[in-house]
C-alpha positions as CSV (number, residue, x, y, z in Angstrom):
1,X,-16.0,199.9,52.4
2,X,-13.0,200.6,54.2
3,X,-11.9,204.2,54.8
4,X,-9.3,204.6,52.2
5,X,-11.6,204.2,49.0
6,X,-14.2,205.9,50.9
7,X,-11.6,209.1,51.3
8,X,-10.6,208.6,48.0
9,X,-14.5,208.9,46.8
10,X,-15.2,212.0,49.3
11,X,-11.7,213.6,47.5
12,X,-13.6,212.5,43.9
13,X,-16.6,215.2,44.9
14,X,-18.6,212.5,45.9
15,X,-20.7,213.5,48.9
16,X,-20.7,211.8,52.1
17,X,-24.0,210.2,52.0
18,X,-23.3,209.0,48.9
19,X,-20.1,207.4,50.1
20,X,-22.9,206.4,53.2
21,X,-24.9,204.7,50.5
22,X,-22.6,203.2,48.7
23,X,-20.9,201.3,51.3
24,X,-24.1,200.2,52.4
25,X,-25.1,198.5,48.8
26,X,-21.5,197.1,48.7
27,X,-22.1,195.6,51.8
28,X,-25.7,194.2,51.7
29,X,-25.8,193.8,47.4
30,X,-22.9,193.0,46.0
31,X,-22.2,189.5,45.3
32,X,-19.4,188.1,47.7
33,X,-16.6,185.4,46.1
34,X,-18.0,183.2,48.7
35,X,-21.5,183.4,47.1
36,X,-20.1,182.4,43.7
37,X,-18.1,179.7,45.1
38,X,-20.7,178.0,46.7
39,X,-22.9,178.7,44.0
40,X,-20.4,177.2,41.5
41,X,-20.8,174.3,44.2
42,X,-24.2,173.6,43.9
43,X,-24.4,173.7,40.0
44,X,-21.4,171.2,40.0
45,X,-23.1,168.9,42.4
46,X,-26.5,169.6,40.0
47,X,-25.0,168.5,37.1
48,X,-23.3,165.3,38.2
49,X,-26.4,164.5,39.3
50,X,-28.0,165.0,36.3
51,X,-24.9,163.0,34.9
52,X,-25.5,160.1,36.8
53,X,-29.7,159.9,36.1
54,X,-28.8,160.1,32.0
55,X,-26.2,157.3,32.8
56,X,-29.0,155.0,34.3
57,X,-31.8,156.1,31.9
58,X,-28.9,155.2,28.8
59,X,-28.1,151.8,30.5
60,X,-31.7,151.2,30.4
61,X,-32.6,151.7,27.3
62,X,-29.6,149.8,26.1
63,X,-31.2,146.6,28.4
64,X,-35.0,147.5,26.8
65,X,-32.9,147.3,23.2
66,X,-31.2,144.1,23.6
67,X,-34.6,142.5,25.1
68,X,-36.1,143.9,21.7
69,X,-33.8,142.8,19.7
70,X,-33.8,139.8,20.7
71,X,-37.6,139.6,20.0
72,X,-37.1,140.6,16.4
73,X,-34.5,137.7,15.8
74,X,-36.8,135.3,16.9
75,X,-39.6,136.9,15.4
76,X,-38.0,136.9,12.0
77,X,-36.7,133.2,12.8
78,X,-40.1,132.0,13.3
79,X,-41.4,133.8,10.6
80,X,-39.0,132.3,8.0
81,X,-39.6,128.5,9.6
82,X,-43.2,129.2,9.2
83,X,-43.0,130.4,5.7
84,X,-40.7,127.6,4.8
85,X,-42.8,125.2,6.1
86,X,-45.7,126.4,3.8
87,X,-43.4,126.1,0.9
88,X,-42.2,122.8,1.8
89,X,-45.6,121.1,2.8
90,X,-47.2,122.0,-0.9
């Protein structure tokens, strides 16, 4: 705390180990811009990395769904050639 607001705190009534304390706190608690910002840093780096593992995890279940979809086709195919040929042989 520079002297100014601590003068201005001493003029306030405030006593000067309070002003003592306070400066202290200010100086060894108080969050700093520079923690925020590199705090807003990490969370941004976080989340595109969550981003990016949600993009692969989509794209593969988008591959596992055409691989299954392609099973049912031919699943239903051979089921209907099957049945046909049962109704065609009698």
């Amino acid at each position: 705390m520079s002297a100014v607001p601590a003068f201005k705190l001493v003029e306030a009534g405030f006593s000067q180990p309070q002003v003592e304390a306070l400066a202290e706190f200010m100086q060894t608690e108080a969050v700093r811009r520079s923690d925020l910002q590199e705090t807003k840093a990490e969370l941004k780096a976080e989340i595109v990395a969550t981003e990016h593992r949600l993009e692969v995890q989509i794209a593969e279940v988008k591959a596992t769904q055409k691989v299954h979809n392609w099973m049912i086709g031919f699943n239903i195919g051979l089921s209907l050639l099957i049945l046909g040929k049962l109704f065609i042989a009698h």
